[in-house]
PASENU-516587 format. One record per residue (C-alpha): residue in one letter; residue number from 1; x, y, z. Coordinates in nm, 2 decimals, always signed. Example, Ala and Ser with C-alpha at 12.3 -4.5 7.8 and 13.67 -1.06 7.14 Angstrom:
2
rest;nr;u;v;w
A;1;+1.23;-0.45;+0.78
S;2;+1.37;-0.11;+0.71
//
This chain:
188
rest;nr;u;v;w
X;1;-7.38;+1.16;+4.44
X;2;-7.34;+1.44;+4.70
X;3;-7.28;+1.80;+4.60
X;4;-6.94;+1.78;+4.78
X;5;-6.84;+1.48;+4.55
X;6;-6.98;+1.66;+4.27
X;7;-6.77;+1.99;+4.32
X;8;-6.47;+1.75;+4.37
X;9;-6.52;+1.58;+4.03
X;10;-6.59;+1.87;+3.85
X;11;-6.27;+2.10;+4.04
X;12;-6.09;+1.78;+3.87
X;13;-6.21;+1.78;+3.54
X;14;-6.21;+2.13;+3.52
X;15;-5.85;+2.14;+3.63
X;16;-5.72;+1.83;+3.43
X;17;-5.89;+2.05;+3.10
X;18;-5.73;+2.37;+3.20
X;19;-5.39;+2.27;+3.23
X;20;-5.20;+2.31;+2.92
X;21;-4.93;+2.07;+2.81
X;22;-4.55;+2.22;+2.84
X;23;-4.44;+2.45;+2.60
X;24;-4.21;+2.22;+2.33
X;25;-3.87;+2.45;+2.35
X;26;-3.79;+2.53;+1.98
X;27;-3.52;+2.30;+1.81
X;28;-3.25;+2.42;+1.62
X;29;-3.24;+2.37;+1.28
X;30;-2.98;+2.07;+1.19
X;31;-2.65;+2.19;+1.03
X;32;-2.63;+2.14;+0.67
X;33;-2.49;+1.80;+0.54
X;34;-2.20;+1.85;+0.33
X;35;-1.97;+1.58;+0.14
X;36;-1.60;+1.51;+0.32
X;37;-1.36;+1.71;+0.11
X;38;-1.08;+1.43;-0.04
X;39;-0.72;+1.47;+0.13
X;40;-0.60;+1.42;-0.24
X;41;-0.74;+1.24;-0.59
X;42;-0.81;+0.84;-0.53
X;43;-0.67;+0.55;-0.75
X;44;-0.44;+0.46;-0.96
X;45;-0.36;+0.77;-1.07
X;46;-0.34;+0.95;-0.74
X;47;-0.11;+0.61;-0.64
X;48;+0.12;+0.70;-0.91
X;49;+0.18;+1.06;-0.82
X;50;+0.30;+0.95;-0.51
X;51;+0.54;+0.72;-0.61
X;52;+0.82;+0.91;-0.68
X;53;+1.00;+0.56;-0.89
X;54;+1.03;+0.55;-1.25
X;55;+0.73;+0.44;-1.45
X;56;+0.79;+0.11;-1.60
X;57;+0.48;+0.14;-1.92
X;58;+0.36;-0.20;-1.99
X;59;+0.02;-0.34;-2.10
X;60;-0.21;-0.48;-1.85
X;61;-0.12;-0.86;-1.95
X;62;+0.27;-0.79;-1.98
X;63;+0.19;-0.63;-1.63
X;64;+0.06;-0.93;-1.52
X;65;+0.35;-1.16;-1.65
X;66;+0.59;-0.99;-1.51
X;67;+0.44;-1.00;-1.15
X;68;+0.40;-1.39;-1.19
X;69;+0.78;-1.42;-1.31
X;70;+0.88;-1.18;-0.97
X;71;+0.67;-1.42;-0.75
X;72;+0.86;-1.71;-0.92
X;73;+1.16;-1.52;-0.87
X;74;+1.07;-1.54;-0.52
X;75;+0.99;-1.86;-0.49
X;76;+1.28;-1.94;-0.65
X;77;+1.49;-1.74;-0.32
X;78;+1.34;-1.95;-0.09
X;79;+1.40;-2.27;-0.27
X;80;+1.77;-2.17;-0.22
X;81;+1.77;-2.03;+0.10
X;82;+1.62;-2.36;+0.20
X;83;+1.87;-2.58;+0.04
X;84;+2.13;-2.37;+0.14
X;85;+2.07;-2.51;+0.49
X;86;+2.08;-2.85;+0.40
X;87;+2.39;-2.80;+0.21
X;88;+2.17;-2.91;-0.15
X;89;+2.39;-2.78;-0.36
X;90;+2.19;-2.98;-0.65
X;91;+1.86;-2.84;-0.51
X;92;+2.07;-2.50;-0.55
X;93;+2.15;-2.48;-0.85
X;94;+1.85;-2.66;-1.01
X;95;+1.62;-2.35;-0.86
X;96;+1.89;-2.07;-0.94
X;97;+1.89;-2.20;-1.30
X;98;+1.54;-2.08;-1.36
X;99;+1.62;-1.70;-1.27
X;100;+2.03;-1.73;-1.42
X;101;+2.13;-1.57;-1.70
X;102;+1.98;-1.66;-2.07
X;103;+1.91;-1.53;-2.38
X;104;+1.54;-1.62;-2.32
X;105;+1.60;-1.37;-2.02
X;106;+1.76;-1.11;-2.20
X;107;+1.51;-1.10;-2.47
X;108;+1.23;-1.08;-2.19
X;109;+1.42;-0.78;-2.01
X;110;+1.42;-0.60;-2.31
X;111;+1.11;-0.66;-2.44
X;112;+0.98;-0.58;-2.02
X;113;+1.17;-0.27;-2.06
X;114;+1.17;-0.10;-2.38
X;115;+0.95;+0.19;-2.25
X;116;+1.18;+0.28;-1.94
X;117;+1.56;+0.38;-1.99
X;118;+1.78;+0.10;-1.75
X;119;+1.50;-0.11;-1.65
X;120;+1.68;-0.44;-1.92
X;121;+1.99;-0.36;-1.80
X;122;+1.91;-0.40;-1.43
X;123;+1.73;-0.72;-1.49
X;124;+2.00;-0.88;-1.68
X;125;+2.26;-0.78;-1.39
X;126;+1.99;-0.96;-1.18
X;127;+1.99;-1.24;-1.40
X;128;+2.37;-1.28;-1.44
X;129;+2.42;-1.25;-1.03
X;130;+2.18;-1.53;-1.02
X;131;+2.44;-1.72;-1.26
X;132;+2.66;-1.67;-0.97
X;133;+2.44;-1.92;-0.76
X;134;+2.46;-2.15;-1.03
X;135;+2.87;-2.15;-1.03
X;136;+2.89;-2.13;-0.65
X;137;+2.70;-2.45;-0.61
X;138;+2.83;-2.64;-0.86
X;139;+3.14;-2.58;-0.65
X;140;+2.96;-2.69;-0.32
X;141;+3.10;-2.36;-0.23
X;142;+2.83;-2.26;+0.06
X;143;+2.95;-1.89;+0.14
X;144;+2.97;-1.79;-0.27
X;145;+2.60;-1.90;-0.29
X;146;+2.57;-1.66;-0.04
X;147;+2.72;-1.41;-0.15
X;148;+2.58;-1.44;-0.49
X;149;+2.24;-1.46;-0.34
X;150;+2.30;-1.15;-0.15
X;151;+2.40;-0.97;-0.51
X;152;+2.10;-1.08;-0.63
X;153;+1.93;-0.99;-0.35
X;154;+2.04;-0.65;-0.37
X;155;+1.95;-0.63;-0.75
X;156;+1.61;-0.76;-0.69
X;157;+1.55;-0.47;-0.40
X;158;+1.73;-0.19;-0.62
X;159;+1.56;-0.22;-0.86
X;160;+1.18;-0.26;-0.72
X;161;+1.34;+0.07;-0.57
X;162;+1.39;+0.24;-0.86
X;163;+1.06;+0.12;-1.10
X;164;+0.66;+0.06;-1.09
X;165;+0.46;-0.07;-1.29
X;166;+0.27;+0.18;-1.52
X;167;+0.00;+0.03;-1.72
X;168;-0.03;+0.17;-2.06
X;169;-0.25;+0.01;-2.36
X;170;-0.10;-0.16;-2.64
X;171;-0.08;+0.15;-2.90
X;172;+0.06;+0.38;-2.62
X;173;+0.32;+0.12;-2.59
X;174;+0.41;+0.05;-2.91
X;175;+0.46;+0.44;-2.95
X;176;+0.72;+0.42;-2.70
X;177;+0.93;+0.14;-2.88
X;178;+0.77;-0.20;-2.77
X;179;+0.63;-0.43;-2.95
X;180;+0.36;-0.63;-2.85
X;181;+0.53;-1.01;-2.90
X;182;+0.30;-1.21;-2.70
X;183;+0.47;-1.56;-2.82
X;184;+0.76;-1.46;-2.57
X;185;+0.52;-1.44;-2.24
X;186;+0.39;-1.72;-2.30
X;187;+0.70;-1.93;-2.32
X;188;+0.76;-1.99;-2.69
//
């Protein structure tokens, strides 16, 4: 190797050694991780203060029952709402018999209601406008099925308005005047 390629290589190496790498810039320190504050208390609780309805205490299972007997209810509406337009006044009357007014209903209402002032009294005004349905179609008289529909209707809506469920254990509701009569959910 010549001296010229030798000075070359070396002025390389020599360079390549005495160049230093960049200078890392200084990171800043990450900001401290801190928990979301809650807007307001979760769950049922923080659902309830909310609500500005009535609480309507019942156990868990009376809870239960009476949201299968509303969606029966329900079901009950459109059963009539269809027959209406087929002029079924049979039909009619057959599905407004299983929400009209009873002493099986009455007992229910009370029993649903004991802890909340109103609450049986509202259900058995829903129960006897649904006895209106019954009447009206036994008449084949299409605009009273209506209009006992629409009072029933307007029952059903008030008082969902008015109450919520508030789910209470059985001593709790026994202190506020229920008793715990389980025969009568279960239909005997």
């Amino acid at each position: 190797m010549t001296n010229s390629k030798l000075f070359v290589l070396a002025l390389a190496v020599t360079a390549g050694c005495s160049r230093s790498a960049p200078e890392a810039k200084p990171q800043p320190e990450p900001a401290p991780v801190t928990a979301p504050k809650p807007v307001a208390p979760s769950g049922t609780a923080a659902a309830a203060a909310l609500d500005a309805r009535k609480p309507l205490p019942l156990t868990a299972m009376m809870a239960n029952h009476q949201k299968q007997e509303m969606r029966d209810h329900l079901k009950v509406v459109q059963e009539i709402a269809l027959a209406l337009g087929k002029d079924d006044f049979d039909a009619i009357a057959a599905s407004a018999t299983r929400i009209a007014w009873s002493d099986k209903q009455a007992m229910m209402c009370k029993h649903m209601g004991a802890g909340a002032p109103g609450f049986a009294e509202m259900g058995e005004q829903f129960h006897r406008a649904a006895g209106g349905i019954v009447e009206a179609a036994k008449q084949h008289d299409r605009a009273g099925v209506a209009t006992a529909l629409g009072t029933t209707l307007e029952t059903c809506v008030g008082c969902h308005a008015m109450y919520r469920q508030d789910i209470v254990d059985e001593q709790a509701f026994s202190q506020i005047g229920g008793a715990m009569d389980h025969s009568m959910m279960h239909g005997k």
